[in-house]
C-alpha positions in Angstrom: 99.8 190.5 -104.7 100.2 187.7 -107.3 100.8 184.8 -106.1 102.2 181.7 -107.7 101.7 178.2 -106.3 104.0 175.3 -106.8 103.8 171.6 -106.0 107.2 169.9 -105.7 108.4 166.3 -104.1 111.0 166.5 -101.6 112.3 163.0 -100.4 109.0 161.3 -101.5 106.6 163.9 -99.9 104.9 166.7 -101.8 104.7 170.1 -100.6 102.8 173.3 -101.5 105.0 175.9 -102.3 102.8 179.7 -102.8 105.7 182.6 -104.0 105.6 186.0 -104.5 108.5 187.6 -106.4 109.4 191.3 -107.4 111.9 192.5 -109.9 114.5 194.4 -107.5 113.8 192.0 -104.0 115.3 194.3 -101.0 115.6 190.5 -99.4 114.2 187.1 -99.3 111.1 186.1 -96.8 110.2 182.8 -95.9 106.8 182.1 -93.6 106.2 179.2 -91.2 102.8 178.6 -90.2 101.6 177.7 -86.7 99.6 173.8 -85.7 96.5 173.5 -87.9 97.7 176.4 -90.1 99.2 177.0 -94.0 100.0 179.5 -96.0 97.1 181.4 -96.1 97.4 182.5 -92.6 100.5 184.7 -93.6 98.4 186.6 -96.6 97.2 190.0 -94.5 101.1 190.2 -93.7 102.4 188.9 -97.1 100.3 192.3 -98.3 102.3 194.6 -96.6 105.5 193.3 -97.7 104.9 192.0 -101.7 106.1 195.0 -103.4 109.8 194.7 -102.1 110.3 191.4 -100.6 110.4 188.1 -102.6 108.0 186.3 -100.2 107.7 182.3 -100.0 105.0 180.3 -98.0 105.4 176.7 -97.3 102.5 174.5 -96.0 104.5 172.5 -93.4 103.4 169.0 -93.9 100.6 167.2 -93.5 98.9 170.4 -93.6 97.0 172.6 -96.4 98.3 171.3 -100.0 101.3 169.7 -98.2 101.6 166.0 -97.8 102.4 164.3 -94.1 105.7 162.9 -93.7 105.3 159.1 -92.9 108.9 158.7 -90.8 108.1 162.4 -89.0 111.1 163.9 -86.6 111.7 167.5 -86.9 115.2 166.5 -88.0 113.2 165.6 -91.4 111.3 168.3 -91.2 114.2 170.9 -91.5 115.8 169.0 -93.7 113.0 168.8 -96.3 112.3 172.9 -95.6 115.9 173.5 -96.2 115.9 171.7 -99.5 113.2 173.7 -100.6 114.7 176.8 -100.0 117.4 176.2 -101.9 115.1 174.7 -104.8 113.8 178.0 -104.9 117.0 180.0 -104.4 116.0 182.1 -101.7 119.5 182.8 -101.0 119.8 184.3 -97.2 116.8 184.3 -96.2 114.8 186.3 -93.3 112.8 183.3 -91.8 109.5 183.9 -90.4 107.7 181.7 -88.2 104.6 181.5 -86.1 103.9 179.7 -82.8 104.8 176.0 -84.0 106.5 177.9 -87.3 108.6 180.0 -84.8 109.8 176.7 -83.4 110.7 174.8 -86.6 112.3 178.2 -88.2 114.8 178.2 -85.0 115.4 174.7 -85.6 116.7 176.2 -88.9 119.2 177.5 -87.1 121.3 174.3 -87.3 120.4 172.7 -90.4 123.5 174.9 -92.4 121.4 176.9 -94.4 122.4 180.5 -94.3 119.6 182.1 -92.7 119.8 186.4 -92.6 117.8 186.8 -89.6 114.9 185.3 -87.6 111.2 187.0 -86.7 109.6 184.4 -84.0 106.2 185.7 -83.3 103.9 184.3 -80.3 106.5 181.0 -80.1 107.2 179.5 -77.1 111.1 178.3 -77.0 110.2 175.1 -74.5 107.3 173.2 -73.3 107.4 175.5 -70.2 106.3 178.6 -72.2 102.6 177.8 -73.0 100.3 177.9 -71.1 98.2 176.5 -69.0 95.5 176.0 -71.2 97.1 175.3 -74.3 98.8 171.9 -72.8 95.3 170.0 -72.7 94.4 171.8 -75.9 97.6 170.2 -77.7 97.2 166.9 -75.8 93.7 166.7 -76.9 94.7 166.9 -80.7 97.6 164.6 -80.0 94.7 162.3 -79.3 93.0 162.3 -82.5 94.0 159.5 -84.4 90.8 158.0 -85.8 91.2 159.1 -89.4 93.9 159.8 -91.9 92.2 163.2 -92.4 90.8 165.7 -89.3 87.4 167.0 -92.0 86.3 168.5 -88.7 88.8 168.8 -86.0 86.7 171.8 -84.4 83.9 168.9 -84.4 85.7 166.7 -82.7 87.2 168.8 -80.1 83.9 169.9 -79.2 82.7 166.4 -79.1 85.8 165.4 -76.4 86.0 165.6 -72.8 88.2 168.8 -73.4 84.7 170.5 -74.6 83.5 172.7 -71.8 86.7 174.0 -70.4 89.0 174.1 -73.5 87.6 173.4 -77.3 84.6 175.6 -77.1 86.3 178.9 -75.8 89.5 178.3 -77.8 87.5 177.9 -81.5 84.8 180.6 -80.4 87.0 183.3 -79.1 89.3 182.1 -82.0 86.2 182.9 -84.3 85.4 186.0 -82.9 88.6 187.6 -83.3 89.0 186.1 -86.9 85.6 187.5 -88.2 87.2 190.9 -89.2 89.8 189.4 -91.4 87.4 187.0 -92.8 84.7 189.9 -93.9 88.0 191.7 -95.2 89.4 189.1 -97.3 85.8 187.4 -98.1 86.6 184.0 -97.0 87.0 182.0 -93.7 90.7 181.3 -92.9 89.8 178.9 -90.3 87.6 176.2 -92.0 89.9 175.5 -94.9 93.3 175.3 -93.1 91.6 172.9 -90.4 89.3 170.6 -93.2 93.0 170.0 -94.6 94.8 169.4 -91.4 96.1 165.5 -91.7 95.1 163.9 -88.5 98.5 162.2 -88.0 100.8 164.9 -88.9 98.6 167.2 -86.1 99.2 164.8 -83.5 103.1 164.4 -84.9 103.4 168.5 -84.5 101.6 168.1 -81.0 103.8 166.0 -79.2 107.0 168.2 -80.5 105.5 170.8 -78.6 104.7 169.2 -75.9 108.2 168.3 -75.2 110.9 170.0 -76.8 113.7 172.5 -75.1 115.5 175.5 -77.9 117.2 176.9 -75.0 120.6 175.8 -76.6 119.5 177.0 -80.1 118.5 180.7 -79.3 121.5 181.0 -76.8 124.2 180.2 -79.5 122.1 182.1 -82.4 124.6 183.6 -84.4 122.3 185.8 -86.6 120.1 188.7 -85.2 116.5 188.0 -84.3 113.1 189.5 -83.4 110.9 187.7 -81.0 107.6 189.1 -81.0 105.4 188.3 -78.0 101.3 189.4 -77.1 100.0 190.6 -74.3 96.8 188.6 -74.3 98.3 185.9 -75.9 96.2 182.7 -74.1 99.0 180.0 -75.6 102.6 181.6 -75.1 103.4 183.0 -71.6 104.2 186.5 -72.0 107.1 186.1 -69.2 109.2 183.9 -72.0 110.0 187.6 -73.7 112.3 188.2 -70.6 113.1 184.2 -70.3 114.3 184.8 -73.8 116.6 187.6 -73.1 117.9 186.2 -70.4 119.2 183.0 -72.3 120.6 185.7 -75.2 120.6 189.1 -74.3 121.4 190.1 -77.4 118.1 189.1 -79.1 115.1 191.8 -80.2 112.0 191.5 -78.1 108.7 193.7 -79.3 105.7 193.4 -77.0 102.1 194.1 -78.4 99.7 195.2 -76.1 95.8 194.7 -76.5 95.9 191.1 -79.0 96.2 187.6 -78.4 98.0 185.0 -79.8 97.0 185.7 -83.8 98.0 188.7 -83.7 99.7 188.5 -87.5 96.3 187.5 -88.7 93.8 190.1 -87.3 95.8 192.9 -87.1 99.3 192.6 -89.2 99.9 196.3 -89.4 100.5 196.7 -85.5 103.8 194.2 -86.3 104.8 195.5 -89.8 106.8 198.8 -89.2 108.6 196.9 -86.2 109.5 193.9 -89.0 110.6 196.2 -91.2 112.4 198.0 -89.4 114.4 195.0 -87.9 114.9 193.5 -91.2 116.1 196.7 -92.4 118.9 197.3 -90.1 
C-alpha cells in the first residue's frame, strides 16, 4: 500500500489527509478514527482493501497531524470533513467510522453529502450505550486541561484518582492486546497517536460522548449500513446491536465473538469478508 499524505486548511484549521488510490476504484472509502486515535489505526484494514478501493484517512482534529478546532461543535466538525471529501472528490463515498469515528460518520448523515453506505464498528449511538467503565474513563480525559498538548495522557491517567480502578487496566489490557499488531507492523500504534492527542480537542471529543443521542439519525437513515459490534467489547454495550435494530430494523448488524472493543486493529481479517461483502451488495 502506497500511501500519500496531504496537509490542507479547511476554514483556518489544518488537517492530515493520508490517500490511497487505484486505477479502476470498485468505490470510495473514507475512515474515521476513534478518541485519541488517527489514521494509522485504520492501516491493518486499509491493507486488505488497497488494491480495489480508493481509501482516504482523515486525522479528526486536534489529533495526529490534524490541527484542534478553536470554536469546536460537531456541527463544525462535519462540516469541515465534508469539505474535504469533496476536495478530494471521493464522490459517494462508503464511510467508515470507529467508536467516536462511528458517531461523527453518522452525523454525516445530515450534512448533504452523498454518502453510499455506512460501516459503524464498536460505536455507541447515545451516551446510554457505553459502558460502565468507559464513563469515568471519558470523564477523566474531559478533565485534562493543563496543557495545549496530552505528551503523555497514559501518564497522567495513571497519575489520577481514576488509576487503580480505570487507567491502569484500560492502557494495560489495551497494550496487551495491541502487542501483536505492533510486532507485525514494527512500530507501536499507541504511543504516537496518544503523544499527538491535543489536550483540548480530547476533552472537546469527551464531552460529545458523554452526552449526545443519534437515535433520530439512524432511524431516518436513508442509505444501508453495517453496524459492527464485539462481544468483549469493555466500552460499547453489546445490547445496543439489538437497541439498534429496534430503532431501524432495516440496518445490518454483524457480532464478533472472542475480541474487544479494537477489534479492526488486532484482528482486521475477522471483519473484512463481512465489509466486503456489505459494500458489495
Amino acid at each position: 500500500m502506497i500511501l500519500k499524505h496531504h496537509f490542507i486548511n479547511v476554514n483556518h484549521n489544518d488537517y492530515h489527509v493520508a490517500i490511497n488510490t487505484v486505477k479502476k476504484p470498485k468505490a470510495n472509502l473514507v475512515m474515521l478514527h476513534g478518541l485519541l486515535e488517527c489514521y494509522m489505526s485504520f492501516i491493518p484494514l486499509m491493507e486488505l482493501f488497497c488494491s480495489d478501493y480508493n481509501i482516504m484517512a482523515i486525522d479528526l482534529p486536534g489529533f495526529g497531524d490534524s490541527g484542534a478546532l478553536p470554536d469546536f461543535s460537531a456541527e463544525n466538525v462535519t462540516r469541515d470533513l465534508k469539505e474535504i471529501i469533496e476536495y478530494f472528490d471521493f464522490k459517494n463515498p462508503v464511510i467508515f467510522g470507529h467508536s467516536l469515528g462511528g458517531i461523527i460518520a453518522l452525523m454525516l448523515a445530515n450534512s448533504g453529502l452523498n454518502v453510499r453506505k455506512f460501516v459503524i464498528m464498536n460505536s455507541p449511538y447515545k451516551t446510554f450505550n457505553l459502558c460502565d467503565e468507559a464513563i469515568p474513563y471519558l470523564k477523566g480525559i474531559a478533565g485534562i486541561r493543563h496543557s495545549n498538548i496530552m505528551l503523555d495522557l497514559v501518564s497522567a491517567l495513571k497519575n489520577s484518582d481514576l488509576a487503580e480502578k480505570i487507567a491502569v487496566p484500560f492502557v494495560d489490557k489495551f497494550d496487551k492486546e495491541m502487542k501483536p499488531v505492533n510486532d507485525k507492523f514494527g512500530f507501536d500504534f499507541l504511543a504516537p497517536t496518544i503523544q499527538k492527542s491535543n489536550a483540548k480537542a480530547s476533552g472537546d471529543f469527551s464531552n460529545l460522548m458523554l452526552n449526545f443521542d443519534l437515535t433520530d439519525i439512524i432511524r431516518d437513515l436513508k442509505v444501508p449500513a453495517l453496524f459492527i459490534f464485539s462481544e468483549l467489547d469493555d466500552q460499547v454495550k453489546i445490547e445496543t446491536a439489538s437497541e439498534v435494530t429496534s430503532v431501524n430494523p432495516v440496518v445490518q448488524i454483524h457480532i464478533v465473538k472472542d475480541y474487544a472493543h479494537g477489534v479492526f486493529i488486532v484482528a482486521p481479517e475477522k471483519i473484512y469478508p463481512v465489509i466486503l461483502d456489505f459494500i458489495g451488495k
